[in-house]
C-alpha positions in Angstrom: 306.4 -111.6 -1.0 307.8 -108.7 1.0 307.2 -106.3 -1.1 303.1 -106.8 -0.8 303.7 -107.2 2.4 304.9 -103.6 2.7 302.7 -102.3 0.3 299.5 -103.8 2.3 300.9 -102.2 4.8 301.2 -98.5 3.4 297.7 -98.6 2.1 296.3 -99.7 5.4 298.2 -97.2 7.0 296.6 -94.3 4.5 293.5 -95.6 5.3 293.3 -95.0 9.2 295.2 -91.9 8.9 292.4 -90.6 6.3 289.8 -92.3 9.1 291.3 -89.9 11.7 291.5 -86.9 9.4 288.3 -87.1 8.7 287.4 -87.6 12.4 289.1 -84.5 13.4 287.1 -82.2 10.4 284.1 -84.0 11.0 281.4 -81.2 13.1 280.9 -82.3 16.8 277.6 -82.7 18.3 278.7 -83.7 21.3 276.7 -82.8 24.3 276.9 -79.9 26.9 280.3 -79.1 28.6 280.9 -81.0 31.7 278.6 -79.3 34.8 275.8 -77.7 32.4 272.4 -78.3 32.8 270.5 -78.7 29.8 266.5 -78.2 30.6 264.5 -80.7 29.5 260.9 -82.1 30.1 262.6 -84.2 32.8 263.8 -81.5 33.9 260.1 -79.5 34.2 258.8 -82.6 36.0 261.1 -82.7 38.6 260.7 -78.8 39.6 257.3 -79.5 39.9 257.5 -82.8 42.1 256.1 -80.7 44.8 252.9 -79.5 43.2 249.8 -81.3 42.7 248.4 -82.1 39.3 246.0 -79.5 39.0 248.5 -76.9 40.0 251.0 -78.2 37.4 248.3 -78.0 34.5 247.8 -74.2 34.7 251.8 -73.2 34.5 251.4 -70.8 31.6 248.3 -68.7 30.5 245.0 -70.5 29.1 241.9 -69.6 27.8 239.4 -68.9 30.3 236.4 -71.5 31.0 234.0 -71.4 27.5 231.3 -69.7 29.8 233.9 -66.6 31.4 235.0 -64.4 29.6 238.8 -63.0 29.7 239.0 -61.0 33.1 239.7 -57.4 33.2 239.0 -56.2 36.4 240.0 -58.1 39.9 239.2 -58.4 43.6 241.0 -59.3 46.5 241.7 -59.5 50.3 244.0 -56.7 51.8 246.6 -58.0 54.6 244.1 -55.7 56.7 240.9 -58.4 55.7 239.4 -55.6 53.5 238.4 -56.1 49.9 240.5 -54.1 47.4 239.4 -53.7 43.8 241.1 -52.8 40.4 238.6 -50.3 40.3 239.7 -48.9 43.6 243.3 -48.4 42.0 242.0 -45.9 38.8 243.6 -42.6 38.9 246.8 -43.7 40.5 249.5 -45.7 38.7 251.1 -49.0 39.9 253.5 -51.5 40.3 252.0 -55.2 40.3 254.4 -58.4 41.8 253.7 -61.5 42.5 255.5 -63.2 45.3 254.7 -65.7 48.0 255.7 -65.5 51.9 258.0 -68.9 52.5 260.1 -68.1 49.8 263.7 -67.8 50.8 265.5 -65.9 48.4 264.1 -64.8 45.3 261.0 -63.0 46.8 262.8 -61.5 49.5 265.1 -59.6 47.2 262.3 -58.4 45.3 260.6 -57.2 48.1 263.4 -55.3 49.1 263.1 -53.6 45.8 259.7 -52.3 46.3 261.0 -51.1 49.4 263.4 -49.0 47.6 261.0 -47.6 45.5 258.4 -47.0 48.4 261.1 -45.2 50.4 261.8 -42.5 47.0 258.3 -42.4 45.8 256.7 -42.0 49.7 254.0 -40.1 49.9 253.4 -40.1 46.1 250.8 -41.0 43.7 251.6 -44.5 43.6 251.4 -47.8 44.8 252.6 -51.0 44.9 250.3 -54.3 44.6 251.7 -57.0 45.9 249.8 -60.4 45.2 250.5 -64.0 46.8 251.0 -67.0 44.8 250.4 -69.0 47.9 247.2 -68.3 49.3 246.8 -71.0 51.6 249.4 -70.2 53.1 249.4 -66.3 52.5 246.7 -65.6 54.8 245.6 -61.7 56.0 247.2 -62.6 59.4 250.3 -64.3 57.6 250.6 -60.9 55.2 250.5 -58.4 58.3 253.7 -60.0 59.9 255.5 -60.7 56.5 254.7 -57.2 55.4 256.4 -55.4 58.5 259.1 -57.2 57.6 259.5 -54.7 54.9 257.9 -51.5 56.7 255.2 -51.7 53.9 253.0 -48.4 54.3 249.3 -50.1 54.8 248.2 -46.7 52.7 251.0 -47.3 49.9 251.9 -50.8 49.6 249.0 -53.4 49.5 249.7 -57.3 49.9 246.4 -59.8 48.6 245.4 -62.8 48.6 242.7 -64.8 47.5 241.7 -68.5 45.7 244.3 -69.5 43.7 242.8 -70.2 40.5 241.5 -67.2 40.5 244.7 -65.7 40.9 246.0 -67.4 38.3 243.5 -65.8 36.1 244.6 -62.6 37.4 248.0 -63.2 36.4 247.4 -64.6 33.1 244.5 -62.4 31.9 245.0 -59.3 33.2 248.8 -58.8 33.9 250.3 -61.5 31.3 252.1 -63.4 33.8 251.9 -66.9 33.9 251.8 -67.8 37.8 251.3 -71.1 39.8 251.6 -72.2 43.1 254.8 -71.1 44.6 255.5 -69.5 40.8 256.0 -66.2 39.3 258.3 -64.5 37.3 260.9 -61.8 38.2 258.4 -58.9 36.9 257.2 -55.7 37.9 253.9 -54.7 35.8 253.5 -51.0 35.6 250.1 -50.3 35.4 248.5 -46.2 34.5 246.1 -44.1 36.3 243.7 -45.6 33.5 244.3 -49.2 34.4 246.3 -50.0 31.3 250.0 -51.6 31.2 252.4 -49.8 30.4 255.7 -51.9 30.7 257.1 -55.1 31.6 259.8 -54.4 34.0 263.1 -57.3 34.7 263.8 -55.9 38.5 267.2 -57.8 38.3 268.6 -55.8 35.8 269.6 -52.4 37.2 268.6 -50.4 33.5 265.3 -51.7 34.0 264.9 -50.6 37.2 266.3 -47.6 36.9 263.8 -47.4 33.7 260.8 -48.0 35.8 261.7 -45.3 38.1 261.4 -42.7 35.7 258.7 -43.6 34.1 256.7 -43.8 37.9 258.3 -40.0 37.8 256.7 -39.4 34.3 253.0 -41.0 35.0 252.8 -39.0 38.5 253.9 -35.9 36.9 251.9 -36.2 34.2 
């Protein structure tokens, strides 16, 4: 009787140790370490709580309305309350961003950028577009004081506004950017004397920027 006893014993004792072997080589797919964020659609909706529907629709680039075609040229309202054109740019290179006024961080240090670039390319054939994502907010009057902020040359470093779908169209069809309300992406969009892109510029990342400088240097020189 003892002897099945222990040998019961023994073979239930292989059999959990092989349970936790196994365990051990089995793959993990655990989720994310403790602290990371993992985006999800839950995730989307809750950045967006503060926007209204029809803001939220037009996140990324569409295809224009059936009876528009795709836009290749804009128009917009100057910080001064004058209209500026695309076709008003041709012959000069330059730098697009999109920004809006009430934002904290992000835009200020981007802003600061184009500062940098406005103090080593002053007086230069180029200039620097600077177009709000909040329009309503982002009036002419609004744009005068925000601009001084930055001692943005009226003659060198433009700030528009206008509807905001309409924006968004600029964005989308004519620069590539998808932009929203309060949205936009950390970009600069070097445009040529001809009106045509020529790069996609990451103003965070100091290659990049340094990239875009001498390319500005290349298009005035040549």
């Amino acid at each position: 009787m003892k002897t099945a006893i222990n040998v019961a014993l023994i073979l239930a004792s292989g059999f959990v140790l092989g349970a936790i072997v196994r365990e051990m080589r089995a793959p993990r797919h655990a989720g994310p370490p403790p602290g990371e964020v993992v985006y999800t659609d839950e995730n989307a909706a809750a950045d967006n709580v503060s926007l209204a529907a029809a803001d939220v629709e037009n996140d990324t680039p569409t295809k224009p309305p059936e009876d528009e075609e795709w836009l290749s040229r804009f128009e917009l309202t100057e910080r001064s309350g004058e209209t500026v054109s695309s076709n008003d740019l041709e012959g000069t290179p330059y730098v697009v961003s999109f920004f809006f006024s009430t934002c904290p961080s992000i835009c200020v240090q981007q802003n600061q950028k184009i500062q940098e670039l406005q103090e080593k390319f002053k007086g230069r054939g180029v200039k620097f577009v600077a177009i709000s994502v909040d329009p309503e907010t982002d009036t002419p009057e609004v744009l005068r004081d925000y601009s001084a902020r930055f001692g943005a040359d009226p003659d060198q470093w433009l700030f528009l506004t206008g509807d905001l779908n309409y924006i968004r169209r600029i964005g989308a069809e004519i620069f590539r950017q998808p932009v929203n309300k309060q949205f936009h992406t950390e970009r600069f969009v070097l445009v040529d004397g001809e009106g045509k892109i020529e790069g996609f510029y990451n103003w965070p990342e100091e290659k990049q920027f340094n990239k875009l400088q001498q390319r500005i240097d290349e298009l005035i020189d040549g």
